[in-house]
N, C-alpha and C positions, 0 to 999 in steps of 0.2 A: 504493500500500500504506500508505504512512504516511498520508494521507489517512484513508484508512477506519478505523485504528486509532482516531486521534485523533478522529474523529467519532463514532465507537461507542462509544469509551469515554464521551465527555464528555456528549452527548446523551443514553447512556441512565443513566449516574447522576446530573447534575448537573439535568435538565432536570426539569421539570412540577410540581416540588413548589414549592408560595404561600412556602411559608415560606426558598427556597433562595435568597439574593441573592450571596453570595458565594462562592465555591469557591478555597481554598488549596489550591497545589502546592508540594509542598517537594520540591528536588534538588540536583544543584550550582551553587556560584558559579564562575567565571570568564568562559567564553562563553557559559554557558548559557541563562541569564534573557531572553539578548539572542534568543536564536536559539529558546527556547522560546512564546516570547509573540508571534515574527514567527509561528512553524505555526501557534501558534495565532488570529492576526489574521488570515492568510490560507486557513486551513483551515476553522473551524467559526465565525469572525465572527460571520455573520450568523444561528446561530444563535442563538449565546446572548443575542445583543442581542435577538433577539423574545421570549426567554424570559426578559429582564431580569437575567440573568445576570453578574456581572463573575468575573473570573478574577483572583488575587494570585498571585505566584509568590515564592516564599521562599528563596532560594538559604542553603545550610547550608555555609557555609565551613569550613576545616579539614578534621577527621576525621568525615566526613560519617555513616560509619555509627554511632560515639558517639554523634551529636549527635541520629540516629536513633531508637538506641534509647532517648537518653533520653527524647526526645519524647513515644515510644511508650509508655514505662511513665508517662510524667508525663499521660499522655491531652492531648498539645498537639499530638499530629500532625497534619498536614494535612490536609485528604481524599483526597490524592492524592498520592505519593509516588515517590521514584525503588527501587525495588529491585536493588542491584549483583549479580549473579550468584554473586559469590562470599562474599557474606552473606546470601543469597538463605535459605537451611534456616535461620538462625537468623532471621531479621525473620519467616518463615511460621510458625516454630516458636512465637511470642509467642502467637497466635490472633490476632493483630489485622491481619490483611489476607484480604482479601473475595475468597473465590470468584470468579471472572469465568468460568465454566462458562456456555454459552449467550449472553453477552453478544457474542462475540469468535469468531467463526469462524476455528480455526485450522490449517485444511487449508492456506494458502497458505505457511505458514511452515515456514522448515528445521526439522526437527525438535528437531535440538538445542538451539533456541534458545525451542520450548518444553517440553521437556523439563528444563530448567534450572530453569524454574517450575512443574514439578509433583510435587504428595505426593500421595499417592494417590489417583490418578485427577483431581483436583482440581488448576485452572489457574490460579495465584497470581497471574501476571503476564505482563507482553503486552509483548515488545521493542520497544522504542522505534526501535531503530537498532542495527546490527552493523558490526564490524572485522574486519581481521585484521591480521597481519604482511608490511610488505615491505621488501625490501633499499634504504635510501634512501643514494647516495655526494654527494661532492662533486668536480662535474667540472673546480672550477681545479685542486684538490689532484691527481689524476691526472695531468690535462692536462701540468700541471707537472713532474711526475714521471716523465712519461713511459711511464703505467701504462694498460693497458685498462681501460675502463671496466666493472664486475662486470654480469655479463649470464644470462640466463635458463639458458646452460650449464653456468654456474660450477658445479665441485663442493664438498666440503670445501676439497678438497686445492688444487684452482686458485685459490679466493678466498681462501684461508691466505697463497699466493704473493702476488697482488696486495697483502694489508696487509701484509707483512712490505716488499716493495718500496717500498709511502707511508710507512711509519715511518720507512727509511732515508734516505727523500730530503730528511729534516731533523730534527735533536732534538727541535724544539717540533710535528712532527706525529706522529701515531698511524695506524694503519691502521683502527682501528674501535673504539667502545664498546660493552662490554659490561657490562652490566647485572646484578647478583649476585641477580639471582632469577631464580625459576623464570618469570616472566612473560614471559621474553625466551626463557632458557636451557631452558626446555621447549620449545621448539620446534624446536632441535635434538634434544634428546632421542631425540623422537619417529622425526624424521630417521633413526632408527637401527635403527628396528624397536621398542624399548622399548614395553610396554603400563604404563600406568600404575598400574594395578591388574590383581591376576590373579583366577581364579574364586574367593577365597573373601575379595576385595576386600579383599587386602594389597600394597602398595606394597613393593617389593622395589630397595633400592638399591644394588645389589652386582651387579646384573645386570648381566655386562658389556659389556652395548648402552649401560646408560647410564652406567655407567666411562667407555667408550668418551667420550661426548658430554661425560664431566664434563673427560675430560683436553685434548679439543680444545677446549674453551673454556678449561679457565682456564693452558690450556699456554701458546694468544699471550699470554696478561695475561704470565706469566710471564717468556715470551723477548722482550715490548717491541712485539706486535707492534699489540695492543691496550690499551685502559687501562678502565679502570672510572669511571662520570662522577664521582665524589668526588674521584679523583687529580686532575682537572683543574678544579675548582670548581665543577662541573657535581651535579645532582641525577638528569638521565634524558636517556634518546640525543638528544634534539631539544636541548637547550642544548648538546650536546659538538656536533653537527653546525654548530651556531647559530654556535659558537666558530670555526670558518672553521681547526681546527687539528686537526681530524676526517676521514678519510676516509670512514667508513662506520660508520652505524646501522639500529635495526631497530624499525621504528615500526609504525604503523597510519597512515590517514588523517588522525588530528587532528594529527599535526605539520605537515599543508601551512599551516594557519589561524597557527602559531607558527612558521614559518619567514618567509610573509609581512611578520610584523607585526614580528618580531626580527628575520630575517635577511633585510632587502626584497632588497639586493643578489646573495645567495649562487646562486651556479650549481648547480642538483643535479639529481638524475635519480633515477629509480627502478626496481626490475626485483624477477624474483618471487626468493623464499628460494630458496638455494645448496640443493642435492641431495646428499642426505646417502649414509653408508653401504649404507642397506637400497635404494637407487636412487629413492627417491622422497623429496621434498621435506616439514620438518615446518611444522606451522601452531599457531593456536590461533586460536580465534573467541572474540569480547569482546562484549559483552554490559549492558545494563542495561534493568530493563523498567518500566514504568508498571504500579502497586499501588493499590489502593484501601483507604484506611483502615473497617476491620469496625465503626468505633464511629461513624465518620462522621454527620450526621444530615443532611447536606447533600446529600452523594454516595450518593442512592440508586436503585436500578437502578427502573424500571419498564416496564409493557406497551407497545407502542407507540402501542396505541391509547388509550392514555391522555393522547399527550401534549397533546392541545388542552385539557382541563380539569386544573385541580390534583388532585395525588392525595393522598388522605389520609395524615396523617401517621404512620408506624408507631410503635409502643409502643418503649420504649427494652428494651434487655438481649436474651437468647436468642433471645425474639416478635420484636424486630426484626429480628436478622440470617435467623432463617427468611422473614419476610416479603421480604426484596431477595431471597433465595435464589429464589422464587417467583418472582417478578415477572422476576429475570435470565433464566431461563428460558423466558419469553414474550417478552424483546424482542429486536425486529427492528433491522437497520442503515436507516437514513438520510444519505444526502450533501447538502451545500449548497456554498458557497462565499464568502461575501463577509466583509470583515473588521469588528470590533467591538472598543472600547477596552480594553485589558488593560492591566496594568502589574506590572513587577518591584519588589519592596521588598527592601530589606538587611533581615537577623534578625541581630541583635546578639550574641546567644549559640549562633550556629549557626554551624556546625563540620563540615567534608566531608576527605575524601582528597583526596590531588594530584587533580590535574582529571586527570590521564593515569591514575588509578584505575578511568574507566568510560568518560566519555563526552567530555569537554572533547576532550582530546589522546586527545575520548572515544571511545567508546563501553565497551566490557566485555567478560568474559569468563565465558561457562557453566561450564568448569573453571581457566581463570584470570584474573587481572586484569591489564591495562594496566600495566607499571608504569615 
């Protein structure tokens, strides 16, 4: 799947045009650059090297959607862009990202992941990669304690027991952190039955499903049984786990790559979300997608039968984004495989969210974010 993404996307706008030598991606720094430039060496290589192609990747450190938008009003954005989910309506909202209608076959993708990128009718963006939530403990802190390890059964009420049990088996441990946003704390919510909006798409916080969920999370903060990462120096659950003084957090997949690297040592384990009130388990899917900049003159889609001769170059303003409009429409996918030289460069004035904003400790979120 990632394969075909990354080959569709890149071949049909970056290929066949005389004038296209370089194509910039701007997204996050941390792991990123590293691990975007291997798919892309090992994925569509040996395309772009016959089509003379190089690839820069731009990683936008900090607060990556600022650095975003200024790019976008400054007309310095890249031709290809990371789009987060959850600033997803405002970056489509600019006009300046390109249709990919016809380019991207998106029958094979969960729904929601594009639905996340669509305004009417119209498919802005093409997920990169998805998360979710899951229960990650640490098995000396149990071990020690003389606690079960948190398992696929646990309810509220049985994993309230286990951390209130690791808290007690020493001052300087916690049974779990918890995280004061909703990026964590929606996912109990949900646990509860809670809809997040009702039919006339108001948010209702008084609903006592999610009363319910506000008082069992921030009840252990209060009786000691949990802590919040700030109280302990920490920023987000993978450094309080990191801390070796944690029992339990609630990540997605990109904390295995920061627990390795921080915590080589640490013994942990993982298992799905605790079972909440309504008897089913909550979630959230994260999310970030691959965007095409609409001003691009690089990144332009074309026929596929086009691609062995250059194609003529489109007129700049409206005439051109109708012209890729066209052209997306006609083109076909392509696979290859072999790799070609790419490379990541630092941007001096570029500025992303924590990496556990989308993708780093990444990936995203259609209705919330990593955090």
């Amino acid at each position: 799947m990632r394969r075909a993404i990354v080959t569709a996307l890149a071949l049909a706008l970056f290929a066949g045009a005389a004038w296209a030598q370089n194509v910039r991606i701007m997204g996050y720094g941390g792991n990123d650059p590293a691990i975007v430039v291997r798919l892309l060496d090992e994925v569509i290589g040996d395309e772009l090297e016959a089509e003379g192609i190089t690839v820069t990747y731009e990683p936008l450190e900090g607060d990556y959607n600022a650095a975003l938008f200024n790019a976008l009003s400054a007309g310095t954005a890249a031709d290809v862009f990371y789009i987060p989910a959850e600033t997803a309506p405002g970056i489509i909202a600019t006009g300046k990202v390109l249709p990919l209608n016809g380019l991207v076959d998106t029958e094979p993708f969960i729904d929601s992941l594009i639905e996340a990128y669509t305004v009417d009718g119209q498919v802005y963006g093409i997920a990169k990669d998805f998360n979710s939530l899951a229960l990650f403990y640490n098995k000396d802190l149990f071990d020690e304690a003389g606690v079960e390890y948190p398992n696929e059964n646990d309810t509220w009420d049985t994993l309230a027991d286990k951390l209130r049990a690791i808290s007690a088996y020493s001052p300087d441990v916690h049974g779990a952190c918890f995280n004061a946003n909703y990026d964590r704390f929606g996912a109990f919510a949900l646990a509860t039955g809670w809809q997040p909006f009702d039919e006339d798409g108001r948010t209702n916080l008084l609903d006592p499903a999610f009363v319910q969920a506000v008082e069992w999370w921030t009840g252990l903060v209060a009786e000691g049984a949990a802590v919040m990462p700030s109280d302990i120096g920490q920023d987000w659950g993978g450094g309080c786990l990191a801390s070796d003084n944690v029992g339990v957090a609630f990540e997605g997949a990109w904390i295995l790559g920061f627990l390795r690297d921080q915590a080589p040592n640490l013994q942990y384990g993982a298992t799905y979300m605790p079972i909440g009130p309504a008897g089913e388990r909550g979630n959230l899917l994260y999310t970030v997608a691959w965007g095409v900049n609409a001003d691009s003159r690089t990144a332009t889609p074309r026929s596929a039968s086009s691609r062995r001769s250059p194609a003529p170059r489109p007129s700049s303003g409206s005439s051109n984004r109708a012209w890729r409009s066209r052209a997306a429409r006609r083109w076909r996918t392509t696979r290859s495989s072999t790799p070609a030289p790419l490379r990541p460069t630092p941007t001096a004035s570029s500025s992303r969210a924590p990496a556990w904003a989308t993708s780093g400790r990444s990936s995203s979120a259609p209705s919330a974010r990593p955090g």
